[in-house]
MOPAC internal coordinates of N, CA, C and O (Angstrom, degrees):
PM7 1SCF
backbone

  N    0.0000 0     0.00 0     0.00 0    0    0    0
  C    1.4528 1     0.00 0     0.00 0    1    0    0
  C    1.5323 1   109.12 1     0.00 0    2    1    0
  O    1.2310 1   126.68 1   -52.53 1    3    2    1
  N    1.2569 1   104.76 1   127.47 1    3    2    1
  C    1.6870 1   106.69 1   177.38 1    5    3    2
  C    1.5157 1   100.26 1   -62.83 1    6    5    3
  O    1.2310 1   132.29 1   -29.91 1    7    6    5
  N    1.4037 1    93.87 1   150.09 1    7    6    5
  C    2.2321 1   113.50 1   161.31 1    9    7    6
  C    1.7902 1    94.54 1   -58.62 1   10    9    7
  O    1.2310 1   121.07 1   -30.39 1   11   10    9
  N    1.1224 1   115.57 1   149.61 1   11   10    9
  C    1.3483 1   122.82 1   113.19 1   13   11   10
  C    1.5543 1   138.76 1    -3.24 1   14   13   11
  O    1.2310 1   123.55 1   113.06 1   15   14   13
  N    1.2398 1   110.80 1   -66.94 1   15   14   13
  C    1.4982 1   139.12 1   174.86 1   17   15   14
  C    1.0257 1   118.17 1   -67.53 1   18   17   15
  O    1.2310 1   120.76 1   150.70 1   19   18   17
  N    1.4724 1   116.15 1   -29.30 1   19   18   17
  C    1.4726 1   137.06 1  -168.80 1   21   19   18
  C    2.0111 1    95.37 1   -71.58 1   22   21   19
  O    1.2310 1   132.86 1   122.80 1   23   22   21
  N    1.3708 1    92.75 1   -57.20 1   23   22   21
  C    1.4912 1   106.30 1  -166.47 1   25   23   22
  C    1.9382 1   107.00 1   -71.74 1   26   25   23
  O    1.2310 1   134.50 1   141.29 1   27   26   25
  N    1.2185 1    89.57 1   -38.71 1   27   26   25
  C    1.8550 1    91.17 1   171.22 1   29   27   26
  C    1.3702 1   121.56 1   -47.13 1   30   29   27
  O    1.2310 1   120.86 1   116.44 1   31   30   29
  N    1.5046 1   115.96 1   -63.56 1   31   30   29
  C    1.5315 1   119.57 1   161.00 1   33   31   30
  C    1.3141 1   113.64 1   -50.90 1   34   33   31
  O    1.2310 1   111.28 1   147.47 1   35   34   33
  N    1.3331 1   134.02 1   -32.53 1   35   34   33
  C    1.3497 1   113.50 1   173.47 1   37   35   34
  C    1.5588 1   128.21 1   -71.50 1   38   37   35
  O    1.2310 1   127.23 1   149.88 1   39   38   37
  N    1.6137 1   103.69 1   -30.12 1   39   38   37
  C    1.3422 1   121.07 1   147.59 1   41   39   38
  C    1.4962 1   127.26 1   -29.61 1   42   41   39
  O    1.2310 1   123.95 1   132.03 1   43   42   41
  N    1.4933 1   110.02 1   -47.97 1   43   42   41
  C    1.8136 1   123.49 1  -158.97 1   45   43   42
  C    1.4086 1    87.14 1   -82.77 1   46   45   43
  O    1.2310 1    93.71 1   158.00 1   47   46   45
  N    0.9318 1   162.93 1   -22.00 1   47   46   45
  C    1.1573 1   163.17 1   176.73 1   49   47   46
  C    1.5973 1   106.86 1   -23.80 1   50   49   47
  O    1.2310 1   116.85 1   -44.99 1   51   50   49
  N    1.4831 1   123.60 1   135.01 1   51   50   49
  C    1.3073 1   136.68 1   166.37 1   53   51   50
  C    1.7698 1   114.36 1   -21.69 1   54   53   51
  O    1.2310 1   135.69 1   110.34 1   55   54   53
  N    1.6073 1    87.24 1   -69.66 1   55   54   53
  C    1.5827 1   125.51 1  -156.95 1   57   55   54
  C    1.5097 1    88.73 1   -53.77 1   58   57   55
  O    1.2310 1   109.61 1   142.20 1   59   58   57
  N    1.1826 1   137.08 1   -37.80 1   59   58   57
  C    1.6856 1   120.70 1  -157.39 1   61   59   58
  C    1.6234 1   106.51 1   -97.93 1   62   61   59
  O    1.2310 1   131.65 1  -171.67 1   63   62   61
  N    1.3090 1    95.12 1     8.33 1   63   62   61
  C    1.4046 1   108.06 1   164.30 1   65   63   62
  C    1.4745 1   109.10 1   -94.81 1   66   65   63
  O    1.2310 1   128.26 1   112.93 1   67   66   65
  N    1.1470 1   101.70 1   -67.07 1   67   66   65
  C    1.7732 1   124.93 1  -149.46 1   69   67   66
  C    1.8002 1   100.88 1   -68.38 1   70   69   67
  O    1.2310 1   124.43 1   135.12 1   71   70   69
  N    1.3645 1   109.10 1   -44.88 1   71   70   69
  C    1.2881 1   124.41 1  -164.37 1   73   71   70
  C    1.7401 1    92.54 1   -51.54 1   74   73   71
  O    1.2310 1   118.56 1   108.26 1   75   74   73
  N    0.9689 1   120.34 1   -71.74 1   75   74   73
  C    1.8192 1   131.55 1   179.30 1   77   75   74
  C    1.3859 1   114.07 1   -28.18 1   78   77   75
  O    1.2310 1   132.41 1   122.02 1   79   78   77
  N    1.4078 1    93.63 1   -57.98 1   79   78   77
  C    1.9818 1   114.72 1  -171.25 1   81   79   78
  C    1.1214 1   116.57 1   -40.68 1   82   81   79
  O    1.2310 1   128.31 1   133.65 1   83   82   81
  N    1.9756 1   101.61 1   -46.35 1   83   82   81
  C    1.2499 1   129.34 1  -166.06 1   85   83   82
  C    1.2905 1   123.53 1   -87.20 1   86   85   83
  O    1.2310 1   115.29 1   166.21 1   87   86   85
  N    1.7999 1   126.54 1   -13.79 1   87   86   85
  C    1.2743 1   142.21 1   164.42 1   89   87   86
  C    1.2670 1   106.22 1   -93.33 1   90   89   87
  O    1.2310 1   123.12 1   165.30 1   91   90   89
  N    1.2566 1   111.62 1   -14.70 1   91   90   89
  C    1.7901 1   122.68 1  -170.01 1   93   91   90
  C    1.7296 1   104.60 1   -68.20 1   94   93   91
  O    1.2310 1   130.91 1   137.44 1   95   94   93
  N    1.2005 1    96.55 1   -42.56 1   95   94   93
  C    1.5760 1   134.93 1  -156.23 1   97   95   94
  C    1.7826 1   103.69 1   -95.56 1   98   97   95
  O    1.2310 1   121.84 1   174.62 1   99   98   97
  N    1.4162 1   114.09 1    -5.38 1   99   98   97
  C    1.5977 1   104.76 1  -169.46 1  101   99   98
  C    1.5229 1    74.90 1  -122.10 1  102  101   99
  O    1.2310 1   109.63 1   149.28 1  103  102  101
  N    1.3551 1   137.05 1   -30.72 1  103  102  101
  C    1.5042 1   130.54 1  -118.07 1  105  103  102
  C    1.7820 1    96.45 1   -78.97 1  106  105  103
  O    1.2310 1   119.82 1   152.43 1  107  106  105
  N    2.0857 1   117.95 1   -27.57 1  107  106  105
  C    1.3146 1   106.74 1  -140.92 1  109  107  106
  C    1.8086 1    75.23 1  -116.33 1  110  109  107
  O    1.2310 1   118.83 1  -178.20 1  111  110  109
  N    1.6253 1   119.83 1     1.80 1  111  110  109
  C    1.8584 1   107.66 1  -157.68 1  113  111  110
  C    1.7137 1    76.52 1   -85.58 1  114  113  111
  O    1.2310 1   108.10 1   151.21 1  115  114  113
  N    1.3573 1   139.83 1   -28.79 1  115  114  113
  C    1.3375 1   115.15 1  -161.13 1  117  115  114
  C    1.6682 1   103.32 1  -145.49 1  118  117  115
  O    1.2310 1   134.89 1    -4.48 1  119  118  117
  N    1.4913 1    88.80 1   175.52 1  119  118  117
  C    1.8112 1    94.27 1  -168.61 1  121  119  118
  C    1.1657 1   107.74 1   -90.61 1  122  121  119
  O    1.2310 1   106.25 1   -64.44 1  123  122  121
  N    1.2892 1   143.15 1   115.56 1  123  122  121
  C    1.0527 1   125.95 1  -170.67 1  125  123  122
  C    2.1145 1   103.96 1  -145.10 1  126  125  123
  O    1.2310 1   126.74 1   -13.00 1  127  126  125
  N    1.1496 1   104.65 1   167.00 1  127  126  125
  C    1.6995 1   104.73 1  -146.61 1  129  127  126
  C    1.7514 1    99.40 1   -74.47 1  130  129  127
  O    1.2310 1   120.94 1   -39.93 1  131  130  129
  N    1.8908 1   115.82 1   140.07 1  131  130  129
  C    0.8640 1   108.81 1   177.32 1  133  131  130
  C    1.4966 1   153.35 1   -34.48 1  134  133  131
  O    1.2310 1   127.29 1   163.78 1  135  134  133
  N    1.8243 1   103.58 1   -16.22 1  135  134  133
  C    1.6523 1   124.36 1   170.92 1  137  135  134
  C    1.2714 1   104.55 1   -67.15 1  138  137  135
  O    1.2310 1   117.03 1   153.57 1  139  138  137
  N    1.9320 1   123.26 1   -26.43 1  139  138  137
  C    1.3260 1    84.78 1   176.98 1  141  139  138
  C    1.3457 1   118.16 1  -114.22 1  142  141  139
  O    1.2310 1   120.18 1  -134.10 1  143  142  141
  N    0.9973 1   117.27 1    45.90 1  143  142  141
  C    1.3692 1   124.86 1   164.91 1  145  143  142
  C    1.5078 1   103.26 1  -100.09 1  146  145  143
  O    1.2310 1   120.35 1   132.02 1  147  146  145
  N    1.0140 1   116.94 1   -47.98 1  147  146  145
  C    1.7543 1   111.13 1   159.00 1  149  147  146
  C    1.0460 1   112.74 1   -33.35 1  150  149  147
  O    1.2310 1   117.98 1    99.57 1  151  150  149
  N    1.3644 1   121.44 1   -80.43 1  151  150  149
  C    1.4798 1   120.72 1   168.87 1  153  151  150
  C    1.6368 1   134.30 1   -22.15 1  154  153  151
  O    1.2310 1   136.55 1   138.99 1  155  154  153
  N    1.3307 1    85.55 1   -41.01 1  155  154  153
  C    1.5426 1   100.60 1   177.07 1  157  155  154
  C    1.6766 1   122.29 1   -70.49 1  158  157  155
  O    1.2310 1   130.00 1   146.63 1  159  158  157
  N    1.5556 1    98.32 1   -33.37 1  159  158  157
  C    1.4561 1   105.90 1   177.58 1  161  159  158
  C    1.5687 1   105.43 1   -95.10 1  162  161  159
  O    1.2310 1   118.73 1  -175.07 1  163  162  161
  N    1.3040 1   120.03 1     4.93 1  163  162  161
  C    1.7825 1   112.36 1   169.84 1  165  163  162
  C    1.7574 1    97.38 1   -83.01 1  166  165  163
  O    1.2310 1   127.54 1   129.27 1  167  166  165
  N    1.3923 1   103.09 1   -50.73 1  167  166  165
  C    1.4203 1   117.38 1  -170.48 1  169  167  166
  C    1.5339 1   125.89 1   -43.60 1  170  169  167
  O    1.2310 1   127.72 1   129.71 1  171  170  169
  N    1.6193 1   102.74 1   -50.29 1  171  170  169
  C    1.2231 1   125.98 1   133.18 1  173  171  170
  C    1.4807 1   128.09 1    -3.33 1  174  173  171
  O    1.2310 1   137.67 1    80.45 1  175  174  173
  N    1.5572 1    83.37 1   -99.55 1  175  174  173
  C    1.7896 1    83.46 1  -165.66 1  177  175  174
  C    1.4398 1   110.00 1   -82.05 1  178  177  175
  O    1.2310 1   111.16 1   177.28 1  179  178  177
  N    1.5219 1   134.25 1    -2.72 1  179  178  177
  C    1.2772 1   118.60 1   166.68 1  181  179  178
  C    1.6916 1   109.89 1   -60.44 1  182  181  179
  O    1.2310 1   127.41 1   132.92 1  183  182  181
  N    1.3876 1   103.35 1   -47.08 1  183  182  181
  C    1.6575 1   116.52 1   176.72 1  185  183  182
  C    1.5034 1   115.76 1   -34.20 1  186  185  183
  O    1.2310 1   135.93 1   133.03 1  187  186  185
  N    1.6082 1    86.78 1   -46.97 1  187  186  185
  C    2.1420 1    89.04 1  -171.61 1  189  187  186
  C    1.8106 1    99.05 1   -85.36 1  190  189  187
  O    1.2310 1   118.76 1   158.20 1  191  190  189
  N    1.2354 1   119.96 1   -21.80 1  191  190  189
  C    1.8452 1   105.63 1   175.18 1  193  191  190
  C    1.2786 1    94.36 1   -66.91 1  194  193  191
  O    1.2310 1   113.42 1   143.99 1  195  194  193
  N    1.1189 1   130.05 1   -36.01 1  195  194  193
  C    1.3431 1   121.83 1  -160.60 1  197  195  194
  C    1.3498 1   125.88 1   -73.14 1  198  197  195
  O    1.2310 1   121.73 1   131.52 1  199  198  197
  N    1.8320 1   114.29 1   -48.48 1  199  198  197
  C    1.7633 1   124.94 1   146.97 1  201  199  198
  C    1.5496 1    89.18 1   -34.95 1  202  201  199
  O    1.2310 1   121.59 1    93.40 1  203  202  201
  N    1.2477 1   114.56 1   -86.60 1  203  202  201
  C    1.5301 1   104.78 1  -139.82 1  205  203  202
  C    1.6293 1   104.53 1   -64.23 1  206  205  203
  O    1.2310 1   107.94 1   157.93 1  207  206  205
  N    1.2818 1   140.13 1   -22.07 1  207  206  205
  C    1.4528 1   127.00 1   159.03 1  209  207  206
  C    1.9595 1   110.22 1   -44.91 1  210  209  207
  O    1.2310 1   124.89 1   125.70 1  211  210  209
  N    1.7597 1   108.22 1   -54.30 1  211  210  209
  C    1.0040 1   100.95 1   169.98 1  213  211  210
  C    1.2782 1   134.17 1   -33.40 1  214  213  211
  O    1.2310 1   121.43 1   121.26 1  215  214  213
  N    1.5154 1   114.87 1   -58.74 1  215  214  213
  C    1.5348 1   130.45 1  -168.66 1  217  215  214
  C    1.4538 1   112.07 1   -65.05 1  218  217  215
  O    1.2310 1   127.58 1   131.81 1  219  218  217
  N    1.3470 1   103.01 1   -48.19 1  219  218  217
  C    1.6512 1   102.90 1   168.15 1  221  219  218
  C    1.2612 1   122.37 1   -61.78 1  222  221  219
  O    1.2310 1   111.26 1   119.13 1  223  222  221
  N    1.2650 1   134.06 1   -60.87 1  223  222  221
  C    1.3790 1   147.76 1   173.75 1  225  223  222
  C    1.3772 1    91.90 1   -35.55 1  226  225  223
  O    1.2310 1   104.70 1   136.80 1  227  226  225
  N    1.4924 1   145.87 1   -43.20 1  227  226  225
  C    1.4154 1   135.62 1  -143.68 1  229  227  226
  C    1.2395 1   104.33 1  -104.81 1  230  229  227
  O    1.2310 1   120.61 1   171.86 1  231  230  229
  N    1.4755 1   116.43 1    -8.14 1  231  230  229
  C    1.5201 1   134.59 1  -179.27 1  233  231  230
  C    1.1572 1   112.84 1    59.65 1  234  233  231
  O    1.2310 1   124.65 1  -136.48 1  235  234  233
  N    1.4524 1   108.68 1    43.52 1  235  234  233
  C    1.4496 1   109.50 1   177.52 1  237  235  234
  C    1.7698 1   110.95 1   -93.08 1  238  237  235
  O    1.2310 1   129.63 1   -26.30 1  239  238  237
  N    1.4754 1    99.04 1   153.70 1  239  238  237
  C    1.6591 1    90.98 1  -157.92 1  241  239  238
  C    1.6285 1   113.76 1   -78.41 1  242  241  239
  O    1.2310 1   122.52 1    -8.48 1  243  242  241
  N    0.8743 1   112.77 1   171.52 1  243  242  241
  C    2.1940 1   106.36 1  -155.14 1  245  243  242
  C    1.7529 1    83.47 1   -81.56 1  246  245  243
  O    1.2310 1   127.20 1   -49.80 1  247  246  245
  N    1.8381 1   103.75 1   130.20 1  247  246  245
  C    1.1644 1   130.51 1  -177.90 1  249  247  246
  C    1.3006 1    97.79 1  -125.78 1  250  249  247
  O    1.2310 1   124.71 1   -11.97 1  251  250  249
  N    1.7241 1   108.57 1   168.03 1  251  250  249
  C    1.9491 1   102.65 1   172.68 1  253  251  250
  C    1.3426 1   112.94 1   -37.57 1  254  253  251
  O    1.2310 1   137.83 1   121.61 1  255  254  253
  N    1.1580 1    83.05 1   -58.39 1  255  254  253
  C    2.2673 1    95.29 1  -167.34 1  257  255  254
  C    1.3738 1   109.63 1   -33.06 1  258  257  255
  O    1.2310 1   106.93 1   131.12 1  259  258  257
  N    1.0693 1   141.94 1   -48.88 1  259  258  257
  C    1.2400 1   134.90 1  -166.27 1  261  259  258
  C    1.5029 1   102.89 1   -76.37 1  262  261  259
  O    1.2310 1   114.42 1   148.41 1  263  262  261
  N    1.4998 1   128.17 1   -31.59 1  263  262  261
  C    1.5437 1   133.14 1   167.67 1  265  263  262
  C    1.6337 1   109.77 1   -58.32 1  266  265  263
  O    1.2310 1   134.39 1   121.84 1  267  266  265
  N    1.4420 1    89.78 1   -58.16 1  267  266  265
  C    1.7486 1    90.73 1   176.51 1  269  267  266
  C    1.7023 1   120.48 1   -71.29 1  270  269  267
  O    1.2310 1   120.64 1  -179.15 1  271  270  269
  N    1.3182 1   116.39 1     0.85 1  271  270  269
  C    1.3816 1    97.11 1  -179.26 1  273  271  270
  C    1.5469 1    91.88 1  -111.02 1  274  273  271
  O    1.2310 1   106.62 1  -174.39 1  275  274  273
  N    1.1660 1   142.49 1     5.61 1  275  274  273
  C    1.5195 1   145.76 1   165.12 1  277  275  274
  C    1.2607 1    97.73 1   -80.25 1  278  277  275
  O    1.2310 1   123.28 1   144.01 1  279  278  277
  N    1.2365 1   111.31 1   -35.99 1  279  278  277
  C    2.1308 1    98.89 1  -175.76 1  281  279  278
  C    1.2621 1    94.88 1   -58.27 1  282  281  279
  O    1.2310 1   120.40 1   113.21 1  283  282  281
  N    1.4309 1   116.83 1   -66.79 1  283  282  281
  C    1.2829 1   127.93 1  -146.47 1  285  283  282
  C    1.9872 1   111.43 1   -61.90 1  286  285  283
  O    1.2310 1   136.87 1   144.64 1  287  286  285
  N    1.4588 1    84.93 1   -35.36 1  287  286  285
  C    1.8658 1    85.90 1   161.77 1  289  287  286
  C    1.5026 1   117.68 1   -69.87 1  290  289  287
  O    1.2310 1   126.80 1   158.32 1  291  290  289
  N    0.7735 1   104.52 1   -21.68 1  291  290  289
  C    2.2064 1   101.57 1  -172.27 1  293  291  290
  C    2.2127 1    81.52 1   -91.36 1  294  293  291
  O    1.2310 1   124.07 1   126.96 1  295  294  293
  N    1.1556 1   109.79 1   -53.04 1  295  294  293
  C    1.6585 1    87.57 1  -170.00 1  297  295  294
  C    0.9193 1   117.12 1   -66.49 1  298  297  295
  O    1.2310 1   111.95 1   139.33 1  299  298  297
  N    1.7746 1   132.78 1   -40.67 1  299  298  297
  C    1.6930 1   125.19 1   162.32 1  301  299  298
  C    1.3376 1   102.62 1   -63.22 1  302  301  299
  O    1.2310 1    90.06 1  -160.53 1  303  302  301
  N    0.8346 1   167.10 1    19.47 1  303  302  301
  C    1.9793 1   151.26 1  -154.25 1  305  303  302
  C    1.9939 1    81.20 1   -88.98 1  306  305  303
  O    1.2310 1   135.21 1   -40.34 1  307  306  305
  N    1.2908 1    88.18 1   139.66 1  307  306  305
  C    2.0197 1   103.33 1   173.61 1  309  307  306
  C    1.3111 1    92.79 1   -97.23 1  310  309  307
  O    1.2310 1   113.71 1   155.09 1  311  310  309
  N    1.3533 1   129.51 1   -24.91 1  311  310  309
  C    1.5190 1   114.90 1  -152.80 1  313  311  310
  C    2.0410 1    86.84 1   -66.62 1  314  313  311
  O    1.2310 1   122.08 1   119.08 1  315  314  313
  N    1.9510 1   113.61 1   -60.92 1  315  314  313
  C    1.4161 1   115.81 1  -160.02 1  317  315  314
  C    1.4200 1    93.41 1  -111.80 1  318  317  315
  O    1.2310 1   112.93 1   -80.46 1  319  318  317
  N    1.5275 1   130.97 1    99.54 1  319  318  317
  C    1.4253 1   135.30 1  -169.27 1  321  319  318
  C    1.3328 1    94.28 1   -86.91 1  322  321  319
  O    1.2310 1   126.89 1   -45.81 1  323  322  321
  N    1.3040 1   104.36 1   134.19 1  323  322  321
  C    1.5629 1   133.61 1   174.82 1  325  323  322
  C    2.3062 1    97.10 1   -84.72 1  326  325  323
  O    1.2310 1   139.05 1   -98.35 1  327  326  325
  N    0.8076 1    80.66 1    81.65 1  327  326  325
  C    2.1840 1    87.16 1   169.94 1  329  327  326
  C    1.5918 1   108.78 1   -64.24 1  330  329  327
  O    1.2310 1   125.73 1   -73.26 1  331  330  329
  N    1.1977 1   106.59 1   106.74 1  331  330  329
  C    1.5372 1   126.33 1   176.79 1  333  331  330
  C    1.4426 1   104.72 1  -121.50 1  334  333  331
  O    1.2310 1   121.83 1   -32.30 1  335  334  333
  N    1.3545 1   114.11 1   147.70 1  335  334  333
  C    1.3994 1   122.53 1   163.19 1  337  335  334
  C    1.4472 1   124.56 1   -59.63 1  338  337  335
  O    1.2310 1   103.42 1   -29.97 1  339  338  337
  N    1.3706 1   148.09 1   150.03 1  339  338  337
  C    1.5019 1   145.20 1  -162.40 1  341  339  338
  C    1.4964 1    86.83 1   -74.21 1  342  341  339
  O    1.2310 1   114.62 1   137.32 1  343  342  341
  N    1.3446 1   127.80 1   -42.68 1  343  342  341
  C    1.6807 1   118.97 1  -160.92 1  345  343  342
  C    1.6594 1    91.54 1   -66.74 1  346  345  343
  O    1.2310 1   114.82 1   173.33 1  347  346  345
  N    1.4912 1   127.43 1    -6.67 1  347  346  345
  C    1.8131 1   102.62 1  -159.72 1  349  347  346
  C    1.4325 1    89.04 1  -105.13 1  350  349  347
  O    1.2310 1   120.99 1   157.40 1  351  350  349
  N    1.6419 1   115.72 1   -22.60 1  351  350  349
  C    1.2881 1   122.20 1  -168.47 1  353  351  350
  C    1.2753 1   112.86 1   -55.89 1  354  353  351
  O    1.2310 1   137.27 1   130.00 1  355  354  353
  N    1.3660 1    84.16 1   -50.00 1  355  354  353
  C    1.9440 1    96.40 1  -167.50 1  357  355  354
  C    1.7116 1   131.35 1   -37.76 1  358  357  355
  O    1.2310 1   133.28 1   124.81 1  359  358  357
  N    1.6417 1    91.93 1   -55.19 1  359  358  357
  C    1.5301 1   111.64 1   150.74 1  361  359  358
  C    1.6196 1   122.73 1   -41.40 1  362  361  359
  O    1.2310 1   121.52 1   110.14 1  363  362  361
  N    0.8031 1   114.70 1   -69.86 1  363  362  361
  C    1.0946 1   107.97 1  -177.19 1  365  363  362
  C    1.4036 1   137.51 1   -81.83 1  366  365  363
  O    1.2310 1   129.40 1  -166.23 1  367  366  365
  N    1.3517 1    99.48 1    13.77 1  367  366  365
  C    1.7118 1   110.43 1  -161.42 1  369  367  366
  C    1.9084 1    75.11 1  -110.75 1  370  369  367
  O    1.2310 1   116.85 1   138.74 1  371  370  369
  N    1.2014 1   123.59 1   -41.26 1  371  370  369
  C    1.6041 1   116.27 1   170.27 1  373  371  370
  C    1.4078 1   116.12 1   -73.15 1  374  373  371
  O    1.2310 1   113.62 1   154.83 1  375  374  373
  N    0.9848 1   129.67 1   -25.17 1  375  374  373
  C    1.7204 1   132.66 1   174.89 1  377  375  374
  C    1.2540 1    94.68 1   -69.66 1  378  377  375
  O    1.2310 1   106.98 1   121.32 1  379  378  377
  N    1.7015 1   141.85 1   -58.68 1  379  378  377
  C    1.3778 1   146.32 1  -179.84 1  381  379  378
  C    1.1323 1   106.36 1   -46.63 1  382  381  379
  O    1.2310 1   109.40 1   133.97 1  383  382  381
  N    1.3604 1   137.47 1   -46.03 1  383  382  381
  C    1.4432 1   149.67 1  -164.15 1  385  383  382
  C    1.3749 1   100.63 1   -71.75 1  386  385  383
  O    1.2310 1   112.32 1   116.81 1  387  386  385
  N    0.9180 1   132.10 1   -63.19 1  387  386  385
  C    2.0377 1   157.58 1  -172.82 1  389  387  386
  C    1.8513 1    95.51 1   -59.60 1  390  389  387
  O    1.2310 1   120.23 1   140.12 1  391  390  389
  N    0.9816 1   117.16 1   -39.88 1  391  390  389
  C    1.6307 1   139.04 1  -179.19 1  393  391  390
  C    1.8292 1    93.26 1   -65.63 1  394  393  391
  O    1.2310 1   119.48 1   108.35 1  395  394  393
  N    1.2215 1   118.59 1   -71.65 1  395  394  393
  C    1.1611 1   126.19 1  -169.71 1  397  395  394
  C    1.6465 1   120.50 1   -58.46 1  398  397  395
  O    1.2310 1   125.71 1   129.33 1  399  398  397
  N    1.2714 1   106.63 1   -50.67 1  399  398  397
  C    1.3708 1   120.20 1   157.91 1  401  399  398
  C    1.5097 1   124.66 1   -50.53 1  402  401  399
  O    1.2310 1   131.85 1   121.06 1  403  402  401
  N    1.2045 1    94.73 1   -58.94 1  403  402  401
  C    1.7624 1   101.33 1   170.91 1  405  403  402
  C    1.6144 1   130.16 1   -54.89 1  406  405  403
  O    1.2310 1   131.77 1   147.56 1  407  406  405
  N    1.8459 1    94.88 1   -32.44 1  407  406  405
  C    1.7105 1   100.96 1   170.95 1  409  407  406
  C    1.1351 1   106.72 1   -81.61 1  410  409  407
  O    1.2310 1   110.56 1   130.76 1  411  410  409
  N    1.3089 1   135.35 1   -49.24 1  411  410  409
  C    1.5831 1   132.09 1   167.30 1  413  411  410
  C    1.8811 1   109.08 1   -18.73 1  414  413  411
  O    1.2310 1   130.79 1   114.54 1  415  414  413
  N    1.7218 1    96.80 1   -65.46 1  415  414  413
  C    1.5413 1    71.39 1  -166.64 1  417  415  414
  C    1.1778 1   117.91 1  -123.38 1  418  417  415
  O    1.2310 1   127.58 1  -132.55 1  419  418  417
  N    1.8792 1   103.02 1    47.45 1  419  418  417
  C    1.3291 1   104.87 1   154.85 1  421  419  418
  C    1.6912 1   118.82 1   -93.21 1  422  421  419
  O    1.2310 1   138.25 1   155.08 1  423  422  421
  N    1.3355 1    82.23 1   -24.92 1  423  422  421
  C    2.0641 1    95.14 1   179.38 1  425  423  422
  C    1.9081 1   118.12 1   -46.66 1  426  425  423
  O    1.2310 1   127.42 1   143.00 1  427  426  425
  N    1.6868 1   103.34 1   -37.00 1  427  426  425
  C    1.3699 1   126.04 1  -173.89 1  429  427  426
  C    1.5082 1   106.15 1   -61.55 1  430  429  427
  O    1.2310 1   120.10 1   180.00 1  431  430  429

C-alpha cells in the first residue's frame, strides 16, 4: 500500500499545474473541435481535485485557493457543462490560467 506522502509528492508535481495553464492559454487563441474542449474540462477539473486533495492532505489551513479551485472544478466539471458563449469563455479560461500559475508559485 502506498504512504500518503508517497502520493502528495506525486501530486506537487509541475505538470498538474502547468498542464491546465497551458490548454487554458491555447483553449480561446484558436478554433479547435468540440472534443477538445471536453478534454479541456476533464483536464481541468482533475487538476483542481487534485490541488485541493493536495492542500488538505498537507493540513494546510483553508486559504482562498482551496475556495477558488472548487469553483473552478464545478465550472469546468464535463460530467454537468456549464454552456457559455466563446466571448465569456475567453476571460475566464485566462483568469483560470493566471490562477494556476500564481498557485504554483505561491505554494513554494
Amino acid at each position: 500500500m502506498l504512504q500518503n506522502n508517497y502520493l502528495v509528492k506525486y501530486i506537487d508535481h509541475a505538470i498538474i499545474w502547468f498542464l491546465p495553464a497551458i490548454i487554458l492559454i491555447i483553449a480561446p487563441l484558436l478554433t479547435l473541435p468540440y472534443g477538445f474542449y471536453n478534454f479541456l474540462r476533464l483536464v481541468v477539473t482533475i487538476a483542481c481535485i487534485l490541488i485541493i486533495y493536495r492542500n488538505i492532505r498537507l493540513k494546510l489551513k483553508f486559504d482562498i485557493f482551496i475556495f477558488v479551485f472548487v469553483l473552478l472544478a464545478i465550472l469546468f466539471n464535463p460530467i454537468a457543462p456549464i454552456k457559455l458563449s466563446k466571448e465569456i469563455w475567453m476571460p475566464i479560461d485566462f483568469i483560470s490560467s493566471a490562477i494556476f500559475i500564481f498557485h504554483y508559485f505561491k505554494r513554494r
